[in-house]
C-alpha positions in Angstrom: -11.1 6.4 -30.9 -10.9 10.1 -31.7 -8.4 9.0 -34.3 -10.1 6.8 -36.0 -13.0 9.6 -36.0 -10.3 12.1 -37.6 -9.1 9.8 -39.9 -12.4 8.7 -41.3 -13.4 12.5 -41.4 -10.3 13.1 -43.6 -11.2 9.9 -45.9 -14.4 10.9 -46.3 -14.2 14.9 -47.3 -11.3 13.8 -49.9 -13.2 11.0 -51.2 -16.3 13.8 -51.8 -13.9 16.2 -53.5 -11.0 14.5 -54.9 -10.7 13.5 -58.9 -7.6 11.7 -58.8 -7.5 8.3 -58.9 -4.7 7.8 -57.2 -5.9 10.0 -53.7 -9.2 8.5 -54.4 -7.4 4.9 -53.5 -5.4 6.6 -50.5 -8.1 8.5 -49.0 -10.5 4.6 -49.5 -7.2 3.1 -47.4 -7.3 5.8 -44.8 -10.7 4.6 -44.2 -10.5 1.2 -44.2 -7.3 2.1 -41.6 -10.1 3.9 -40.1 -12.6 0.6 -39.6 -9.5 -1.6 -38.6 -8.9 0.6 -35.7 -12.2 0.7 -34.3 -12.8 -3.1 -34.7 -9.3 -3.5 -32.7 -10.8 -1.0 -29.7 -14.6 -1.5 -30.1 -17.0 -4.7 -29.7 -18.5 -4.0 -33.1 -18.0 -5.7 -35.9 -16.4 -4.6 -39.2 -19.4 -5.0 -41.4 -21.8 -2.5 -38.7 -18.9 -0.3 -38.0 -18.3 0.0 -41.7 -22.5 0.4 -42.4 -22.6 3.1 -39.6 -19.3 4.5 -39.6 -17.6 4.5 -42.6 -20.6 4.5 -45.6 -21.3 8.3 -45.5 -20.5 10.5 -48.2 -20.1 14.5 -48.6 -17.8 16.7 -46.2 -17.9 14.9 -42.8 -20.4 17.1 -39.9 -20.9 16.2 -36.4 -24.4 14.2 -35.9 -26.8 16.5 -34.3 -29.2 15.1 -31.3 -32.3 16.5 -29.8 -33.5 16.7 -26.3 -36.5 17.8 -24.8 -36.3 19.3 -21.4 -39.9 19.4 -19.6 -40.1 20.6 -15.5 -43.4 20.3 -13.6 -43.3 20.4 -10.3 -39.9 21.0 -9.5 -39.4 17.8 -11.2 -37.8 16.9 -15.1 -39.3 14.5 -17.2 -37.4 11.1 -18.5 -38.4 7.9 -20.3 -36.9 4.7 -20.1 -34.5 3.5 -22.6 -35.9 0.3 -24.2 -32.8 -0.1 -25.9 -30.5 0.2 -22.5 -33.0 0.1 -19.7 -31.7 3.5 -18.4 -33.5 6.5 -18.4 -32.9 10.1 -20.8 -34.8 13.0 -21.6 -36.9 12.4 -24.6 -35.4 13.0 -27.7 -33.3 11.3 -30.5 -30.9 12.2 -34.1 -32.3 15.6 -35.8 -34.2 14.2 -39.0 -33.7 16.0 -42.4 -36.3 18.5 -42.9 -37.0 19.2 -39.0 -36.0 22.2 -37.5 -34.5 21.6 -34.0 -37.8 22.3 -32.0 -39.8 20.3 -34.6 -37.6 17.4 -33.3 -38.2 18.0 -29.9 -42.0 18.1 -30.4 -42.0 14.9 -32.6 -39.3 12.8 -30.6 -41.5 13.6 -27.3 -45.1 12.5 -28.7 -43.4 9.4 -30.1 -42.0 8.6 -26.3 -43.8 9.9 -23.5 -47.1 10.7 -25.5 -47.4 13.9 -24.4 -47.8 17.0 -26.9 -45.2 20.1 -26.1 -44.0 23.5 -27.3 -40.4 24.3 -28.0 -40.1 27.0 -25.6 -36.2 28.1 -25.9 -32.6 27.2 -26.3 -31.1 25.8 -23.2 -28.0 24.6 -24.6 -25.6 23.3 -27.7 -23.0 20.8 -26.0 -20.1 18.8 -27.4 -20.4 15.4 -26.3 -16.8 14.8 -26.4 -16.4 17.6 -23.1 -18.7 15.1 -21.0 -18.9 11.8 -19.3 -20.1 10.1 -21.9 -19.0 6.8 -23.3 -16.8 6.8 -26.3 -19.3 6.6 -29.9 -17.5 6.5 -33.5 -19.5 9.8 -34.4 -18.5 13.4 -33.5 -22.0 14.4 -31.7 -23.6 17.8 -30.8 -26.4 17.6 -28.2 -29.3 20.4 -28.4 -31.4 20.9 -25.4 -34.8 22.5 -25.8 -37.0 23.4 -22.8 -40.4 22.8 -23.9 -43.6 22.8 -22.1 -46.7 20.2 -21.9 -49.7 21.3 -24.0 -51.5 18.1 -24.4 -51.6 14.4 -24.3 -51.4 11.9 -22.2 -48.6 9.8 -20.6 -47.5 6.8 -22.1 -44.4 4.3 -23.4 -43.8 4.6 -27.1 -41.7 1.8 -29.3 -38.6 3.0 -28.3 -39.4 3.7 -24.4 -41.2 1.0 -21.6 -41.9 4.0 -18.8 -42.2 7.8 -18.5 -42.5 9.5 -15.5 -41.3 12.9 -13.7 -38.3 12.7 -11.2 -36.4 15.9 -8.4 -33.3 16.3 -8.7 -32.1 14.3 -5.0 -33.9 11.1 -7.0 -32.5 10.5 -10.0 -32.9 7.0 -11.8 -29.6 5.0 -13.5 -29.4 7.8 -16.3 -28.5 6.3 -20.1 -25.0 8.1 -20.1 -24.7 7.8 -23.9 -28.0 10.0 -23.8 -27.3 12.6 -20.9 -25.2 13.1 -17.9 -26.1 13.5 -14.5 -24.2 16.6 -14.5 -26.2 18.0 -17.2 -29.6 16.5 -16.0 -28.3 19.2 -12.5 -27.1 21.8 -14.5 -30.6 22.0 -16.2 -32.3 21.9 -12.6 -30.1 24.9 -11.9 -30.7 26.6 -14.8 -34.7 26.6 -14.4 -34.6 27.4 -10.7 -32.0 30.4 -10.8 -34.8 31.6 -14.1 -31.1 32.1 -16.1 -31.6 33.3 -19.5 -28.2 31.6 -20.1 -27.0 29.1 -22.7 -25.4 26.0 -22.0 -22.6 26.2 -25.3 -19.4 24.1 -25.7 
């Protein structure tokens, strides 16, 4: 998997910058050799691996998602995953024109229906360091700890629950979201008042 990732990174900055027709076609057959390997590893097909995969252009970035980190009451605040049926911290990809804590604000009306603050940075992790499963994209996770200002609890289109948890009573956690791990080394983080940053 973290070949194929490499490989389509490498296809796709020399497709962006290259004028030669002839690295043009051997960059285009490093990417399809990209595809082919994660339809032989991977459940997805060629045609979704190829729409979310291998169809972006310009020099190849990680993807960039946002979470909101809210405590009350000793306990941290998670939705329920339609999409999974697990449970994360609300948040979601960083949209184009958003700053990180305008993300976090928007991602957590839209699925708990609460209104927060961005507060501060708690961390800026590299998903490939942690237990998460294996994606096709290079991710960085952000984790904002933000605090309630308004609203009211309830699901949004992409949640069915929202509710507060302590630490000894954690639900099935969406790993491809966050990590028990990190859901405890938040807990510590607010209870020890650190001023530290979580950074990969």
């Amino acid at each position: 998997m973290e070949w194929a990732k490499q490989i389509q990174a490498i296809s796709q900055t020399g497709l962006e910058y290259s004028k030669d027709i002839y690295d043009i076609e051997r960059f285009e057959m490093l990417r399809d050799m990209s595809v082919e390997i994660l339809n032989e590893y991977t459940d997805v097909g060629v045609e979704k691996i190829k729409e979310l995969f291998a169809n972006e252009t310009g020099y190849a970035t990680p993807k960039v998602d946002v979470r909101c980190v809210i405590f009350q009451d000793n306990k941290i605040l998670l939705v329920k995953e339609r999409l999974d049926g697990a449970w994360a911290l609300p948040g979601g990809w960083a949209d184009i024109g958003l700053s990180p804590k305008e993300v976090a604000v928007k991602e957590t009306k839209e699925e708990s229906g609460l209104d927060v603050k961005a507060i501060r940075l708690l961390g800026v992790l590299d998903k490939k360091f942690h237990d998460h499963p294996p994606t096709a994209s290079h991710v960085y996770k952000i984790f904002i700890l933000c605090e309630i200002v308004g609203g009211q609890i309830a699901a949004g289109l992409e949640t069915s629950e929202v509710a507060f948890f302590d630490e000894d009573h954690l639900p099935d956690l969406s790993a491809e979201r966050n990590t028990e791990k990190q859901i405890k080394k938040l807990f510590e983080m607010i209870r020890s008042d650190t001023k530290e940053v979580m950074l990969d």
